[in-house]
LOVEX-368948 format. One record per residue (C-alpha): x negated, y negated, z; residue number from 1; residue in three letters. Coordinates in steps of 0.2 Angstrom, whole numbers, plus 5000, padded with zeros to 4 digits. Layout:
<nodes>
[node [X,Y,Z],NUM,'ALA']
...
</nodes>
This chain:
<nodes>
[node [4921,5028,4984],1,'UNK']
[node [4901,5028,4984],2,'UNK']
[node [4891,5015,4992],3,'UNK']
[node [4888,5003,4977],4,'UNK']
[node [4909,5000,4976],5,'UNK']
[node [4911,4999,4996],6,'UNK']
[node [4899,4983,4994],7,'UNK']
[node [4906,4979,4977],8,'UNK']
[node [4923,4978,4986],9,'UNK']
[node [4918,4969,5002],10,'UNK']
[node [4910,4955,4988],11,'UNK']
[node [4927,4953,4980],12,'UNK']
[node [4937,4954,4997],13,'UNK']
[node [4927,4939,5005],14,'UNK']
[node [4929,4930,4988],15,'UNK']
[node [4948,4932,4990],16,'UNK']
[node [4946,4927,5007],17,'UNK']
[node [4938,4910,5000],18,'UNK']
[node [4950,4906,4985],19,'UNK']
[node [4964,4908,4997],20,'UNK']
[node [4959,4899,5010],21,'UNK']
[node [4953,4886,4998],22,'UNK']
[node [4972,4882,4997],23,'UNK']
[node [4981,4869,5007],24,'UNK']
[node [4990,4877,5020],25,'UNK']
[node [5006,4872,5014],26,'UNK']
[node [5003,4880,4995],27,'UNK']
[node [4994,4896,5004],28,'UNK']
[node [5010,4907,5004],29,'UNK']
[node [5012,4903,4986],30,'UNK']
[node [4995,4907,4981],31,'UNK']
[node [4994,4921,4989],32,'UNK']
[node [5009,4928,4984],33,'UNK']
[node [5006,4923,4965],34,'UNK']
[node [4987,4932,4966],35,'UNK']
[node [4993,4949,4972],36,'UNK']
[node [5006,4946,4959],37,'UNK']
[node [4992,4943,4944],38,'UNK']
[node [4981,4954,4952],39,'UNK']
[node [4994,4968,4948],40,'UNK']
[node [4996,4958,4930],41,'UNK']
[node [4976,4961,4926],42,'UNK']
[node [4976,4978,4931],43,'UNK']
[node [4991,4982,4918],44,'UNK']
[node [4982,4974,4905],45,'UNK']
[node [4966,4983,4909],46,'UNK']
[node [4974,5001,4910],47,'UNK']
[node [4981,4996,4892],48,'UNK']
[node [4964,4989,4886],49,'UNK']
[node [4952,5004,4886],50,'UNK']
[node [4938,4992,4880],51,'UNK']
[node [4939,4978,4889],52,'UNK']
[node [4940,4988,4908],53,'UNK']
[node [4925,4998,4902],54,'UNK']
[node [4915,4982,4896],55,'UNK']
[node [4920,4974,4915],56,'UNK']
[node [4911,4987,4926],57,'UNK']
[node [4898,4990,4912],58,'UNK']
[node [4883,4991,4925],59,'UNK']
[node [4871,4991,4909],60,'UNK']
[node [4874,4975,4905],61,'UNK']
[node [4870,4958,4918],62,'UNK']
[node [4884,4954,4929],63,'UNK']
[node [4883,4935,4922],64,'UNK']
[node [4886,4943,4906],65,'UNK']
[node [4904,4952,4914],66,'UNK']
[node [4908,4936,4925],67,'UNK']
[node [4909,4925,4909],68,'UNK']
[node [4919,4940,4899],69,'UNK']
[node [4931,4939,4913],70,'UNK']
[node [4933,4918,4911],71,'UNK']
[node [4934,4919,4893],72,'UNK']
[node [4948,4934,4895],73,'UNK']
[node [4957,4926,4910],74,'UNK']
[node [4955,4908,4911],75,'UNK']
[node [4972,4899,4908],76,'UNK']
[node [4983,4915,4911],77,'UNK']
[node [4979,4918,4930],78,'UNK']
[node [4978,4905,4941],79,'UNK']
[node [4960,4899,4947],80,'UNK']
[node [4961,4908,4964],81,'UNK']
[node [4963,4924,4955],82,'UNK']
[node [4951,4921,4942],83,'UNK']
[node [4939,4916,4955],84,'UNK']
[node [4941,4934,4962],85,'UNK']
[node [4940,4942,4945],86,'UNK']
[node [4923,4932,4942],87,'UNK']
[node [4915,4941,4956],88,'UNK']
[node [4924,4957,4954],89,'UNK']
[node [4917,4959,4936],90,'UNK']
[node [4897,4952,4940],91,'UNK']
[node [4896,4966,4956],92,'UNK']
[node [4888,4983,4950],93,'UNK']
[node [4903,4997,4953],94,'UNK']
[node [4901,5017,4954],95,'UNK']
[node [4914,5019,4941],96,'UNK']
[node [4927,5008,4930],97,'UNK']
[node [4942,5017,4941],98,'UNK']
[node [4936,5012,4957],99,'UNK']
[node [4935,4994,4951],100,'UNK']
[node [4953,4994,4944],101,'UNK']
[node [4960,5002,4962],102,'UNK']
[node [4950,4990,4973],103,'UNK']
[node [4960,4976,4961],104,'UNK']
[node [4976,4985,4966],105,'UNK']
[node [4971,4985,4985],106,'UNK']
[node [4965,4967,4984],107,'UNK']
[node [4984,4964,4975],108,'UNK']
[node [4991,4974,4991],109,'UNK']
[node [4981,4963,5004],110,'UNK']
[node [4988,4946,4996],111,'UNK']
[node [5005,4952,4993],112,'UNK']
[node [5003,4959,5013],113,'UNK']
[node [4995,4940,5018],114,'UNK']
[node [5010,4932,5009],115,'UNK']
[node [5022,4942,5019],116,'UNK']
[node [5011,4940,5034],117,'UNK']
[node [5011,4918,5032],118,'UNK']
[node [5031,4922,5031],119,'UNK']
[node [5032,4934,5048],120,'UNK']
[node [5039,4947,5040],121,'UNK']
[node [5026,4957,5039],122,'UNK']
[node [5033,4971,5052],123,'UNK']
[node [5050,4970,5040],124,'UNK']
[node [5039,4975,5026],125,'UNK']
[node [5029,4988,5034],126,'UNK']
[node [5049,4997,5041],127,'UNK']
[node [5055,4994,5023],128,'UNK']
[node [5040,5003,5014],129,'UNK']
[node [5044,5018,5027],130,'UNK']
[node [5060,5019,5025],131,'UNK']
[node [5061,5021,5005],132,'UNK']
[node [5049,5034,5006],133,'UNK']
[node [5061,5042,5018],134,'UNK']
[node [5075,5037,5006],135,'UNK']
[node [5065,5045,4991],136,'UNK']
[node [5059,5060,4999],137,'UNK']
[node [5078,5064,5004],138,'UNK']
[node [5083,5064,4987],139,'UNK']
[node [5076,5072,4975],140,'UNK']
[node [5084,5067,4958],141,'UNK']
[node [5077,5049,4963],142,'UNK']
[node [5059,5057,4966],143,'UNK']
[node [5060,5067,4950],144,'UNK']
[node [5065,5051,4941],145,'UNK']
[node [5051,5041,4949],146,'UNK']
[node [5037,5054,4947],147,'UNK']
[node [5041,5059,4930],148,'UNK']
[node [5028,5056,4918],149,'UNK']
[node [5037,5056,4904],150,'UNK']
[node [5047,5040,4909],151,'UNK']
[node [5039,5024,4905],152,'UNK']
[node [5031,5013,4919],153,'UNK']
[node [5045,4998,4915],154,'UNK']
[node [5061,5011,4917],155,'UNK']
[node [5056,5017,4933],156,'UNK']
[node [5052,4999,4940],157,'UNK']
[node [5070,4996,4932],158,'UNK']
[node [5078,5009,4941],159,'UNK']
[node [5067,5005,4956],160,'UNK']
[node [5071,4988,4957],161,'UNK']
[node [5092,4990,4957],162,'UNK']
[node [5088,5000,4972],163,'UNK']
[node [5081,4986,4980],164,'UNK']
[node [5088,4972,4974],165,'UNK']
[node [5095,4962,4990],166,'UNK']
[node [5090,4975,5000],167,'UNK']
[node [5072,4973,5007],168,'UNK']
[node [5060,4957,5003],169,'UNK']
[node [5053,4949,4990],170,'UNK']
[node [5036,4957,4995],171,'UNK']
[node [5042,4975,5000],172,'UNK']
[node [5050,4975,4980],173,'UNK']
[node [5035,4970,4973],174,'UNK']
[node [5023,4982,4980],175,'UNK']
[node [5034,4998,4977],176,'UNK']
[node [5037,4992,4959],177,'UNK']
[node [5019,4992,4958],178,'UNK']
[node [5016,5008,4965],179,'UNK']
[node [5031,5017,4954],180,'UNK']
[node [5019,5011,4939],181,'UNK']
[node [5003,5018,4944],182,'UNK']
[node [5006,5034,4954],183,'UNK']
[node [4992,5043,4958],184,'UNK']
[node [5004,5053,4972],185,'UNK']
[node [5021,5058,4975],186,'UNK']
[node [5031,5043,4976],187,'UNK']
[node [5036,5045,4995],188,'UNK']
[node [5017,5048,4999],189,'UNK']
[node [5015,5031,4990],190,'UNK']
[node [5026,5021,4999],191,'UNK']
[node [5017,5029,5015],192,'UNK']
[node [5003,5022,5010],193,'UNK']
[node [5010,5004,5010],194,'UNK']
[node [5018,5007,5023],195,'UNK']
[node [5002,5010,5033],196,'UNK']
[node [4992,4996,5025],197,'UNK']
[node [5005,4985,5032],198,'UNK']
[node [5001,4993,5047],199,'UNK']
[node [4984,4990,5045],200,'UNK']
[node [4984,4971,5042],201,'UNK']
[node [4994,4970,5057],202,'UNK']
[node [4980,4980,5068],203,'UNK']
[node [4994,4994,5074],204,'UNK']
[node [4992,5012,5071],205,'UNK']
[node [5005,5020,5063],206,'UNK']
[node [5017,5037,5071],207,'UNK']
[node [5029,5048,5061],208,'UNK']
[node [5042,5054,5073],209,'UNK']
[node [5054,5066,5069],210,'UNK']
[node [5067,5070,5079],211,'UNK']
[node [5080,5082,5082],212,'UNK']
[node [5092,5069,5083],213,'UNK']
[node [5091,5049,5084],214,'UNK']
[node [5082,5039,5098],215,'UNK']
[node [5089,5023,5104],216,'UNK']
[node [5080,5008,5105],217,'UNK']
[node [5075,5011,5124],218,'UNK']
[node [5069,5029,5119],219,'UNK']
[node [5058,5023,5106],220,'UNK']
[node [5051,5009,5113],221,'UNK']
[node [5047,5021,5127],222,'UNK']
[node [5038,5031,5115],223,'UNK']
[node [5028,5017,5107],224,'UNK']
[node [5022,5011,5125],225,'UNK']
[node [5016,5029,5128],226,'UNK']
[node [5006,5032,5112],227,'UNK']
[node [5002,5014,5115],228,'UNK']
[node [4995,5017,5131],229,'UNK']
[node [4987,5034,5123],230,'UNK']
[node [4978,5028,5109],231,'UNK']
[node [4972,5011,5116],232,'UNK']
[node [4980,4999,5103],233,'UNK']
[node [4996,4993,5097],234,'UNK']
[node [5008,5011,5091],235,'UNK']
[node [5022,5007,5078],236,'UNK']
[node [5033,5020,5079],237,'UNK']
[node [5044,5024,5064],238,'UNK']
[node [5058,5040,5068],239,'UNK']
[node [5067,5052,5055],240,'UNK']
[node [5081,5062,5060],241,'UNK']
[node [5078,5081,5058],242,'UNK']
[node [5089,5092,5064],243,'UNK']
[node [5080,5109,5062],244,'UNK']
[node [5070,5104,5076],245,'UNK']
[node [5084,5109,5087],246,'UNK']
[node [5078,5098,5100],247,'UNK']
[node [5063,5087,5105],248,'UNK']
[node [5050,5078,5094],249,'UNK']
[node [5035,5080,5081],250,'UNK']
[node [5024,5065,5084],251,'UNK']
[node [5012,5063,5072],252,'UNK']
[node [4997,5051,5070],253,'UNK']
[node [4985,5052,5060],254,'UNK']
[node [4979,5071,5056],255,'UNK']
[node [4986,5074,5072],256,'UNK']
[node [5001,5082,5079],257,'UNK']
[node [5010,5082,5094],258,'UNK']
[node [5023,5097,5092],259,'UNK']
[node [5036,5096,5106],260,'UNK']
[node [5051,5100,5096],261,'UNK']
[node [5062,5118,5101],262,'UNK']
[node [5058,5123,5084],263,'UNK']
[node [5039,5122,5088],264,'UNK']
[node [5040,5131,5103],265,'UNK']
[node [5048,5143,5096],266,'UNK']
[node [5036,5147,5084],267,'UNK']
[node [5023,5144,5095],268,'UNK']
[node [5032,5159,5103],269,'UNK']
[node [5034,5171,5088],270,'UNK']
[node [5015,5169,5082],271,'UNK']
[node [5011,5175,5101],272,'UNK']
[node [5020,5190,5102],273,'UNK']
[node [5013,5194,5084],274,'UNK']
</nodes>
């Protein structure tokens, strides 16, 4: 994302910030909530309307001009906190039409995320995102399914969202149902993603751990108070069971690795006797 975007996005975050907390601290987990949801809703309707997302992020015409296209497009179908946010979104000067659609989706994230957040259930959301894209990389009929681009947007939130149903939060449902419909990755690298936004909003790095076998609840929080104590903020520490490590852990964070499983060492082995 050039320049020009990264301001246009900080704009239309800080006007998300206002319209939110604008609301009264009882409706403010409803409006958030409903304007990550409509968020979602203008993007759909953009991707469909080639015009109208290209007449939005139209740098050669005045930004007044794309505020008031937005209110006479909008108004009455989203609520005024999300209109708000579109107003602004439409009069800053963006790089390209894409980024201005995928900074809508991220702003969609960060409500849905302050929603779950207002409801503490923000850690929940952030272990549920990891575990389906566990769940999805694990089977591969279900990742197919997801991916494919054949399958219309609606049938794979369909299929998603029997999955789910009763089995994560109301925020954690609506997020992946969103992604399934836009991929722009593999469907367990999407849910990643989330996953580590969710992180992100709560200020905690994220590790992938897998392990030879599975940890106990005293093991891992061991491990998260050691990366914790490494990396000099808050580790949250999610573990998938591999069992060709043979033994040990992979710890990763970030682009780094921290390869203490049998099975590295043992390849660590081979390459020097090459």
């Amino acid at each position: 994302m050039y320049a020009a975007s990264r301001e246009a996005l900080t704009q239309t975050r800080a006007a998300l910030s206002t319209a939110l907390g604008s609301v009264s601290a009882g409706a403010g987990l409803a409006a958030a909530a409903q304007t990550g949801a409509e968020l979602f809703s203008v993007v759909e309707t953009l991707d469909d309307q080639r015009t109208l997302r290209s007449a939005l992020s139209d740098n050669s015409t005045t930004g007044t001009a794309r505020e008031s296209l937005a209110e006479q497009v909008f108004d009455g179908k989203v609520s005024s906190a999300t209109l708000a946010v579109l107003k602004v979104a439409a009069g800053q000067d963006w790089s390209s039409t894409s980024d201005l659609l995928n900074s809508l989706v991220l702003l969609g994230r960060e409500s849905l995320l302050k929603a779950a957040s207002d409801q503490n259930q923000l850690d929940a959301v952030e272990d549920e995102l990891f575990r389906l894209g566990r769940i999805v990389a694990g089977n591969a009929n279900l990742e197919q399914a997801l991916s494919d681009r054949s399958v219309p947007a609606k049938s794979k939130r369909d299929l998603l969202s029997k999955l789910l149903y009763g089995k994560v939060t109301a925020v954690t449902e609506a997020l992946a149902n969103q992604a399934v419909g836009r991929l722009k990755s593999a469907p367990a690298d999407a849910f990643d993603e989330l996953a580590n936004l969710a992180a992100a909003q709560r200020e905690t790095v994220v590790a992938k751990v897998r392990s030879a076998s599975a940890l106990t609840a005293e093991q891992s929080d061991r491990l998260a108070a050691t990366l914790t104590r490494t990396y000099g903020k808050p580790v949250t520490v999610h573990v998938e069971v591999d069992p060709e490590l043979l033994s040990g852990l992979v710890v990763r964070v970030g682009d780094e690795v921290i390869d203490g499983s049998a099975a590295g060492r043992l390849a660590a082995l081979r390459k020097s006797l090459t």
